[in-house]
FIMI-47848 format. One record per atom (N, C-alpha, C): residue number from 1; residue in one letter; atom name; z, y, x. Coordinates in steps of 0.05 Angstrom, whole numbers. Layout:
BEGIN
+-------+------+-------+--------+--------+--------+
: bakol : nuba : kevex :      Z :      Y :      X :
+-------+------+-------+--------+--------+--------+
:   NUM :    A :    CA :      Z :      Y :      X :
...
+-------+------+-------+--------+--------+--------+
END
This chain:
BEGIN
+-------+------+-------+--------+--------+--------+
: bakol : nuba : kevex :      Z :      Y :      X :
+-------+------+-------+--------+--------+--------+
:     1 :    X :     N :      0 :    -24 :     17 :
:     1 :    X :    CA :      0 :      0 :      0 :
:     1 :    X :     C :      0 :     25 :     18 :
:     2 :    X :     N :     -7 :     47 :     13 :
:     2 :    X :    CA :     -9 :     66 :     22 :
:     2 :    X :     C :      4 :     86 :      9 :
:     3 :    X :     N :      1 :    119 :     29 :
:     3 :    X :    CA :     32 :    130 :     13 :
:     3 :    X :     C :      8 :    157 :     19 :
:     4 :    X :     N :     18 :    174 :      4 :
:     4 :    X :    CA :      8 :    199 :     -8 :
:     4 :    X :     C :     -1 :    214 :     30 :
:     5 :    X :     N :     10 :    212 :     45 :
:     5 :    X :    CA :      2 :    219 :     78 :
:     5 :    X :     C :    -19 :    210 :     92 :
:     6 :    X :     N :    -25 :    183 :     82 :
:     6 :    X :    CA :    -53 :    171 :     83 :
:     6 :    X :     C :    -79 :    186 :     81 :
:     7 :    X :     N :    -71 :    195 :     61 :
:     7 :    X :    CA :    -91 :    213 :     42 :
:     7 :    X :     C :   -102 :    237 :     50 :
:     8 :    X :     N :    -87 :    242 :     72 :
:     8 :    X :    CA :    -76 :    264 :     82 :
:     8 :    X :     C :    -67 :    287 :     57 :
:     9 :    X :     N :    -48 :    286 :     42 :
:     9 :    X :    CA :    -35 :    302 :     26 :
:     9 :    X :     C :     -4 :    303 :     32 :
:    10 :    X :     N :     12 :    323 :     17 :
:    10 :    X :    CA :     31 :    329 :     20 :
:    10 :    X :     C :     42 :    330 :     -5 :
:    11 :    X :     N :     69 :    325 :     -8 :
:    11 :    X :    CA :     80 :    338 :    -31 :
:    11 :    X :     C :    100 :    354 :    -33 :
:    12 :    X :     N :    109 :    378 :    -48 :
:    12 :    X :    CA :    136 :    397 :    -45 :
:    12 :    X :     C :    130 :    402 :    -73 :
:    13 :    X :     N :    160 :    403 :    -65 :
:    13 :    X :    CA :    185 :    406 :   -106 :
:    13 :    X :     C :    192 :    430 :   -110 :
:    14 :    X :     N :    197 :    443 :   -128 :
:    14 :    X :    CA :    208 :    466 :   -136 :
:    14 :    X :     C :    226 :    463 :   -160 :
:    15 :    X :     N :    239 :    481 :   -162 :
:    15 :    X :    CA :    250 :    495 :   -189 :
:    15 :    X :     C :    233 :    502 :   -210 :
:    16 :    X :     N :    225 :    492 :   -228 :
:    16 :    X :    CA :    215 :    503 :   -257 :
:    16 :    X :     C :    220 :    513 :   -273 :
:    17 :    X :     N :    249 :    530 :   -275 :
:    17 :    X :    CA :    262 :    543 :   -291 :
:    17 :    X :     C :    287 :    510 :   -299 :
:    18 :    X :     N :    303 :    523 :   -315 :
:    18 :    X :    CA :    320 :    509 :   -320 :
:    18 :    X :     C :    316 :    486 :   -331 :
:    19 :    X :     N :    295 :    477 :   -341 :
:    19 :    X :    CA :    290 :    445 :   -352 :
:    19 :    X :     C :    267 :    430 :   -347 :
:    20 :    X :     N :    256 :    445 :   -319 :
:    20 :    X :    CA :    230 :    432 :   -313 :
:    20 :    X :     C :    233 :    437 :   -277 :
:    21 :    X :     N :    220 :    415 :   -267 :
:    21 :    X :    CA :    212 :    405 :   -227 :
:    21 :    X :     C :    182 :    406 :   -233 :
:    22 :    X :     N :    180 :    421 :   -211 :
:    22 :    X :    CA :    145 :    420 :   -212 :
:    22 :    X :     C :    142 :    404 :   -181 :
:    23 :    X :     N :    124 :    385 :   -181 :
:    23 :    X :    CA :    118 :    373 :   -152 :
:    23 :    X :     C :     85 :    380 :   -152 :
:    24 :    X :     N :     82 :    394 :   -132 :
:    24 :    X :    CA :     58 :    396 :   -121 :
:    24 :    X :     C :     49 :    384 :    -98 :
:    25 :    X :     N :     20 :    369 :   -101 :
:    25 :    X :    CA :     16 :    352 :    -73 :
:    25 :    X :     C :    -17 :    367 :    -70 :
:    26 :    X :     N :    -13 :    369 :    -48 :
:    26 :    X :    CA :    -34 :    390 :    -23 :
:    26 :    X :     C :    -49 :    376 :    -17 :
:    27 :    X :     N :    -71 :    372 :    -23 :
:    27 :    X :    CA :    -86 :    355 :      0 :
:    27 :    X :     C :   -105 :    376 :     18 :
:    28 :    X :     N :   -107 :    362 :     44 :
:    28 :    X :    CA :   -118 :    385 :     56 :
:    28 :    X :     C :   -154 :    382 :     65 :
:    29 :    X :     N :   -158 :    359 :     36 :
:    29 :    X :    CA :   -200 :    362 :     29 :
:    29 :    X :     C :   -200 :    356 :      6 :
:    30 :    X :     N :   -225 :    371 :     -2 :
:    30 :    X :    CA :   -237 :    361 :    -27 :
:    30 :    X :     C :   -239 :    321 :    -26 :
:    31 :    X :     N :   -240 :    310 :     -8 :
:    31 :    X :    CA :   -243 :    288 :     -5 :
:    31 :    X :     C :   -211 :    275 :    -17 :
:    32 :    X :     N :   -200 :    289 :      2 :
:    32 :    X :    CA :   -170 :    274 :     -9 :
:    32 :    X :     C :   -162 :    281 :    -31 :
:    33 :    X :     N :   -168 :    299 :    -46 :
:    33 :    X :    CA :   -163 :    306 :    -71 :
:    33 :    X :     C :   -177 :    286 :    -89 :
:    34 :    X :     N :   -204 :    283 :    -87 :
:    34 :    X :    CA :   -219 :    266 :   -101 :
:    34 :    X :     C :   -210 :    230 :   -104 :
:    35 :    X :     N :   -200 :    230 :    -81 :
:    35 :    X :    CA :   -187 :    195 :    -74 :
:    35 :    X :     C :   -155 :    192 :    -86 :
:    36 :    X :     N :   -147 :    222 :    -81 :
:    36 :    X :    CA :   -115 :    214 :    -98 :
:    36 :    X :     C :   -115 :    220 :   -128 :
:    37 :    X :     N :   -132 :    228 :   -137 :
:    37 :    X :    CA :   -125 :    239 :   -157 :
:    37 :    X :     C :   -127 :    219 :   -183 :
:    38 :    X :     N :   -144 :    196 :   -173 :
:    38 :    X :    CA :   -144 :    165 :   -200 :
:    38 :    X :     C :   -113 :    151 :   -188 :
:    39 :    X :     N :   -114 :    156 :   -165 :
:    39 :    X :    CA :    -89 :    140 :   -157 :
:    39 :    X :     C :    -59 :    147 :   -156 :
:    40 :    X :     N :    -52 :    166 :   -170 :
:    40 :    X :    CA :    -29 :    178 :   -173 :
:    40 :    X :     C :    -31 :    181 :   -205 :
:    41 :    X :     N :    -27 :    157 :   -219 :
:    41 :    X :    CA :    -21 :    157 :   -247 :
:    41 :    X :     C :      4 :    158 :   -258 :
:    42 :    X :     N :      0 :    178 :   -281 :
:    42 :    X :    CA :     15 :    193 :   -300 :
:    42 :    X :     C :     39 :    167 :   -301 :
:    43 :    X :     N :     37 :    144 :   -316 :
:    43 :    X :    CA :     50 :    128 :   -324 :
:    43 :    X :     C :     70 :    118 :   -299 :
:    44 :    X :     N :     51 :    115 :   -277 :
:    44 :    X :    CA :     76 :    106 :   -246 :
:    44 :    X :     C :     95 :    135 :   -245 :
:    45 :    X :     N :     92 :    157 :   -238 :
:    45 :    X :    CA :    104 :    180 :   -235 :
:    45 :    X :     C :    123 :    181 :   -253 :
:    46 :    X :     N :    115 :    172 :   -277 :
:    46 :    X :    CA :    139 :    180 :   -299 :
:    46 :    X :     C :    160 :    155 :   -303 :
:    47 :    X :     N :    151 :    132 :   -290 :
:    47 :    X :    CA :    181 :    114 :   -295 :
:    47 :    X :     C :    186 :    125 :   -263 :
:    48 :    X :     N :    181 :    140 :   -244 :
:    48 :    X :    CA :    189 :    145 :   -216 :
:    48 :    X :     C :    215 :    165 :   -224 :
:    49 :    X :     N :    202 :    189 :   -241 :
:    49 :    X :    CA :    222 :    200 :   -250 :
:    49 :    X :     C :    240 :    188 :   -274 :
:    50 :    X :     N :    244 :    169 :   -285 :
:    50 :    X :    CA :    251 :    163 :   -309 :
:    50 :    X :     C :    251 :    187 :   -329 :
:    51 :    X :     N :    226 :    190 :   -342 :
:    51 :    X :    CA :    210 :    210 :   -356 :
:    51 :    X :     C :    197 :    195 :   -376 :
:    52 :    X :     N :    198 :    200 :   -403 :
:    52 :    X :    CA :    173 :    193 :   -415 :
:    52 :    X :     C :    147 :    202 :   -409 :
:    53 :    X :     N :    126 :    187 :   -412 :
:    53 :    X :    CA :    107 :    193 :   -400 :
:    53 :    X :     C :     93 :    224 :   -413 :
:    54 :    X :     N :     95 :    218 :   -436 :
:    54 :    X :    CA :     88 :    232 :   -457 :
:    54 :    X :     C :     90 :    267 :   -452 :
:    55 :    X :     N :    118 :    264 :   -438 :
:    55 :    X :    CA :    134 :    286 :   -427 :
:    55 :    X :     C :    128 :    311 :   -397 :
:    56 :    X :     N :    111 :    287 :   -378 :
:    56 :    X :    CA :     91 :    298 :   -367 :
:    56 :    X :     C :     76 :    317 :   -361 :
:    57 :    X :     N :     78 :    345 :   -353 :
:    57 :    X :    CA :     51 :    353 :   -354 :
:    57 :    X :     C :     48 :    356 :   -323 :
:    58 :    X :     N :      7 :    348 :   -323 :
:    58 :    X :    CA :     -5 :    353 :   -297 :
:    58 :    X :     C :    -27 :    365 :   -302 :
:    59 :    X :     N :    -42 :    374 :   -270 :
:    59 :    X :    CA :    -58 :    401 :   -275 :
:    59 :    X :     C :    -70 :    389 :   -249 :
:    60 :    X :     N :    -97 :    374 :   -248 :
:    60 :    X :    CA :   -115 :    378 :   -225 :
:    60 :    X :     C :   -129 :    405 :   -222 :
:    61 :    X :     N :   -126 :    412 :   -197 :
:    61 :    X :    CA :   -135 :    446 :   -191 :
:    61 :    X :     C :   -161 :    436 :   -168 :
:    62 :    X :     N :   -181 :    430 :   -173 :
:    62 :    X :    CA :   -199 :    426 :   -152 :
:    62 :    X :     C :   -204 :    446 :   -134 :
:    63 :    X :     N :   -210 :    467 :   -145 :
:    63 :    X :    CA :   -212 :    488 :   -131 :
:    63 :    X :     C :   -196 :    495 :   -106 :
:    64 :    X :     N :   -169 :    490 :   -109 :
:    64 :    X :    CA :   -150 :    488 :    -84 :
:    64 :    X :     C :   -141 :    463 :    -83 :
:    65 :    X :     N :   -154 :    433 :    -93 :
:    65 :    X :    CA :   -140 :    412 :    -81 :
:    65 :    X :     C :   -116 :    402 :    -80 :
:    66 :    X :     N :   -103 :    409 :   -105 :
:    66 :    X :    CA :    -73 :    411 :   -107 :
:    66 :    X :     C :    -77 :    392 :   -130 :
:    67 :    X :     N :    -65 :    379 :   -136 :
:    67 :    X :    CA :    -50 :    364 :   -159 :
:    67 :    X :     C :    -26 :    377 :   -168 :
:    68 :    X :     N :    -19 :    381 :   -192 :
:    68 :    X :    CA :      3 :    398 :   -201 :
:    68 :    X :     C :     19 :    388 :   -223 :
:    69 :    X :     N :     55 :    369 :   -217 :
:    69 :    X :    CA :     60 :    350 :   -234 :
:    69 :    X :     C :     93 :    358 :   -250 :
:    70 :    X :     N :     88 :    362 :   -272 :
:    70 :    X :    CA :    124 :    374 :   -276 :
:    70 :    X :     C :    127 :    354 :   -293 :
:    71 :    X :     N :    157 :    360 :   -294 :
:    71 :    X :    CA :    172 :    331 :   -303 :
:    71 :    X :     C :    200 :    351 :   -314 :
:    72 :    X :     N :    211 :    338 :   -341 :
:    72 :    X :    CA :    233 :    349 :   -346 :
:    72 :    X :     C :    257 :    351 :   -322 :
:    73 :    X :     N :    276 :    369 :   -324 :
:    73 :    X :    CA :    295 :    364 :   -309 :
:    73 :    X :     C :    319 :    341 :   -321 :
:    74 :    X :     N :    331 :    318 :   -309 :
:    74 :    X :    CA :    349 :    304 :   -309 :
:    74 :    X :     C :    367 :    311 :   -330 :
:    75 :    X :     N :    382 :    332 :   -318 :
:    75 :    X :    CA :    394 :    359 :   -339 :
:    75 :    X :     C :    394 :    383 :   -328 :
:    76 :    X :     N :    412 :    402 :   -342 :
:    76 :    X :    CA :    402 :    429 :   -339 :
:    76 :    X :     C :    404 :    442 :   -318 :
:    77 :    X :     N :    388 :    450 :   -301 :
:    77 :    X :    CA :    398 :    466 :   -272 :
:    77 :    X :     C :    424 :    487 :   -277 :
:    78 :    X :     N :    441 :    478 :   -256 :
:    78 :    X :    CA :    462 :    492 :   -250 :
:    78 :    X :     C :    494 :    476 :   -273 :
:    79 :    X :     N :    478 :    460 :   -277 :
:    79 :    X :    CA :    508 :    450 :   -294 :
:    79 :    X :     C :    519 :    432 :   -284 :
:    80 :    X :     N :    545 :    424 :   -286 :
:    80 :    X :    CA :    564 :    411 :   -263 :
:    80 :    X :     C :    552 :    385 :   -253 :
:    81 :    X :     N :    526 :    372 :   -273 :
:    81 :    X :    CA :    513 :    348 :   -265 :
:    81 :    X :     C :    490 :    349 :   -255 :
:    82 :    X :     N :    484 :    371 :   -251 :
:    82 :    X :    CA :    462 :    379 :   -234 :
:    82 :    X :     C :    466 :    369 :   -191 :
:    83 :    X :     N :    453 :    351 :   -193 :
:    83 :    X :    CA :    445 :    342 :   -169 :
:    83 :    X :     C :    426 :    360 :   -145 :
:    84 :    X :     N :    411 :    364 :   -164 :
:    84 :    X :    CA :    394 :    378 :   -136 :
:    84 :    X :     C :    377 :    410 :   -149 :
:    85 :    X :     N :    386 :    429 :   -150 :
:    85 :    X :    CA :    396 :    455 :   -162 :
:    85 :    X :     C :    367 :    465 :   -156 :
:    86 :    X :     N :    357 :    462 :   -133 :
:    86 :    X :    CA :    337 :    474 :   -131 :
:    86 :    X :     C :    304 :    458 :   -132 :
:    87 :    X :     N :    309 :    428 :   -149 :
:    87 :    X :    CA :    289 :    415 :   -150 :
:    87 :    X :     C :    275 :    412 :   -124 :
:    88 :    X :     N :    290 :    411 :    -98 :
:    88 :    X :    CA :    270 :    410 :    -78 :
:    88 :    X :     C :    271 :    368 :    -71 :
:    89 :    X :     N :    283 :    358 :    -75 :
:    89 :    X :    CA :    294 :    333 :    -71 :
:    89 :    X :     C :    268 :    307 :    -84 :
:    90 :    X :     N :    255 :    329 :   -108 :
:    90 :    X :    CA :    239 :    304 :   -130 :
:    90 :    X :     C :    212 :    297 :   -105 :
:    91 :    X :     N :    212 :    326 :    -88 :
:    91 :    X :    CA :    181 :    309 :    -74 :
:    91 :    X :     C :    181 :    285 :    -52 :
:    92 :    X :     N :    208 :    277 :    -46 :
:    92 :    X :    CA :    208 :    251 :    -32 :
:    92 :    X :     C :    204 :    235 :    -40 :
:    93 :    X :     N :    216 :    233 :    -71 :
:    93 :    X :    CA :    210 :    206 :    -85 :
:    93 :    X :     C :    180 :    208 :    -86 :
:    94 :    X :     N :    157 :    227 :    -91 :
:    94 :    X :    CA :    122 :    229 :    -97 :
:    94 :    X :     C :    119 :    221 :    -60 :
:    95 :    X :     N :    126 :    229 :    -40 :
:    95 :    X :    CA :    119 :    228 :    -13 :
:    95 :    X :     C :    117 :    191 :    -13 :
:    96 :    X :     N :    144 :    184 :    -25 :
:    96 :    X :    CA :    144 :    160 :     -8 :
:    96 :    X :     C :    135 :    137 :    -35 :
:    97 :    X :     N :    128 :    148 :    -53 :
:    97 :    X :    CA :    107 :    129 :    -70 :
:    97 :    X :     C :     87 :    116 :    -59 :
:    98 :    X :     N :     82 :     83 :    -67 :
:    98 :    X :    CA :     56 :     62 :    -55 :
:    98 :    X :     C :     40 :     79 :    -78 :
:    99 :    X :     N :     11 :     84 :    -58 :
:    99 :    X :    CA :     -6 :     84 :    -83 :
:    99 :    X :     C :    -25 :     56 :    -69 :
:   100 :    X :     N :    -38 :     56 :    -86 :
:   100 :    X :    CA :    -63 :     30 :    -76 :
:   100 :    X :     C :    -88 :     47 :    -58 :
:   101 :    X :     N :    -93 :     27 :    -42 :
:   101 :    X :    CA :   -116 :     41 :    -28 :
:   101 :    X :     C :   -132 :     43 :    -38 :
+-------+------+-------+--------+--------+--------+
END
């Protein structure tokens, strides 16, 4: 299996406001964009996050090669069960995802 670095892409997490992680993954060609983009399905990502799938939204940006993937937050940023405050934590779990070659 191969992992999103293969691809040569990247991924980084953010804050989405209080009930949303946005993970964005970089690729740095139109090529790698074109090869990750069947291979990073909606349905794997969302039991990665334990997310309904449904719940999901993504945004292929060809133009800059970016894949663009938000996912509810766990719970609410900043509340005493908030783990990772600034959503930067979700893009390891997308980095170190098998996709298929």
């Amino acid at each position: 299996m191969a992992k999103l670095h293969d691809f040569g892409a990247k991924a980084r997490s953010k804050n989405a406001g209080p009930f949303w992680v946005t993970i964005d993954v970089f690729c740095n060609s139109a090529t790698a964009f074109e090869a990750l983009c069947p291979r990073i399905q909606n349905t794997v990502v969302a039991d990665l996050f334990k997310v309904d799938p449904s719940s999901l939204k993504r945004f292929e940006i060809a133009a800059l090669n970016v894949i663009k993937i938000s996912v509810p937050r766990p719970t609410v940023q900043g509340s005493r069960f908030d783990r990772d405050m600034h959503g930067a934590q979700a893009a390891v779990l997308l980095n170190e995802l098998d996709l298929p070659a």
